[in-house]
N, C-alpha and C positions, 0 to 999 in steps of 0.2 A: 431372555434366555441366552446364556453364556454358552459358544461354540465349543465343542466337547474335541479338543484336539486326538485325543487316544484313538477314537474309534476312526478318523482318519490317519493315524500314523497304523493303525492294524490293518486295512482295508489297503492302504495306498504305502507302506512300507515294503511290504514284499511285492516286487514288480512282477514275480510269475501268476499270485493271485490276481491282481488286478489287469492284467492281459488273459487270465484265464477269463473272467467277469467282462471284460469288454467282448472275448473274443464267443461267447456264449448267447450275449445279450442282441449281438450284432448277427448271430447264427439263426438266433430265432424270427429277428426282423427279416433276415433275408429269406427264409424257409418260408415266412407266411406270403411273403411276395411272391415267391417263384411258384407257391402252392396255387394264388388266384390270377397269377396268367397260363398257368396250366390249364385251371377248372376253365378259363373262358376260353384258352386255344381246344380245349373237350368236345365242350359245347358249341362251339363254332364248327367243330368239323362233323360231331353230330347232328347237328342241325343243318348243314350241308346233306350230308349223306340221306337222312329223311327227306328233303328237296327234291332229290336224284331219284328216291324209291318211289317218291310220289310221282313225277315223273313219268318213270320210264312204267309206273302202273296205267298212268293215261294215253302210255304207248306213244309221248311225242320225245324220248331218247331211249337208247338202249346202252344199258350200263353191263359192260365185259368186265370181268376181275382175269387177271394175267399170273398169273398163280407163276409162271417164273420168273416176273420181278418182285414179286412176295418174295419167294424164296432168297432172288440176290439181295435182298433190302436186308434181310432177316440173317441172312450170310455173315453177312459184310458189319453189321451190328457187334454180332457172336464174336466173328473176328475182332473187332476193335474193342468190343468187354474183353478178349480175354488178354488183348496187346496192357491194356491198363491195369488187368488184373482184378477184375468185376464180372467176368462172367457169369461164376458161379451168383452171384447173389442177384446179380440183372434177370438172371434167366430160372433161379430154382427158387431162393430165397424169397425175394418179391414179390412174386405171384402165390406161392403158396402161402404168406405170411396175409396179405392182401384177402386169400380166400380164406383162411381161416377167421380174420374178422371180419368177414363181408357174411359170414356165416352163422357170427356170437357163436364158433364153438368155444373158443377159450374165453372165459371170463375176464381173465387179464388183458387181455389185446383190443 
């Protein structure tokens, strides 16, 4: 089979398609990476947390939540979404987008 030059001079001719096609292909490899040390930084902190709740049910620690470093944490977050200009999407977008398919109300989502 005789190498078909054309469909590489289409493909690799225009350098903004082919940086777009790299820059796409290399989006997806990194999204599914960052996606599965999320799910296991998730699960590792969840499975923490039920540790703690088992725990502190057998009465040998007592687990306090500090509701005003929540709040500084959750602050200082909001602050630095809105310094990048992410706010809105970190804090309204996401979560509602999140609960709409965590919910099958949209078909599309």
């Amino acid at each position: 089979m005789d190498p078909n030059p054309e469909v590489g001079n289409f493909l690799f001719a225009n350098k903004q398609t082919f940086v777009l096609m790299l820059t796409a292909g290399f989006g997806l490899i990194v999204g599914r990476i960052v996606r599965a040390m999320f799910k296991v930084f998730a699960y590792a902190i969840a499975l923490m947390a039920l540790v703690l709740l088992g725990l502190q049910y057998l009465g040998l620690v007592y687990v306090v939540v500090n509701i005003d470093f929540l709040y500084d944490i959750t602050r200082w977050v909001y602050q630095q979404a809105t310094h990048l200009g992410l706010a809105e999407h970190l804090f309204f977008w996401v979560p509602m987008v999140y609960g709409l398919r965590r919910k099958r109300i949209l078909g599309l989502l």
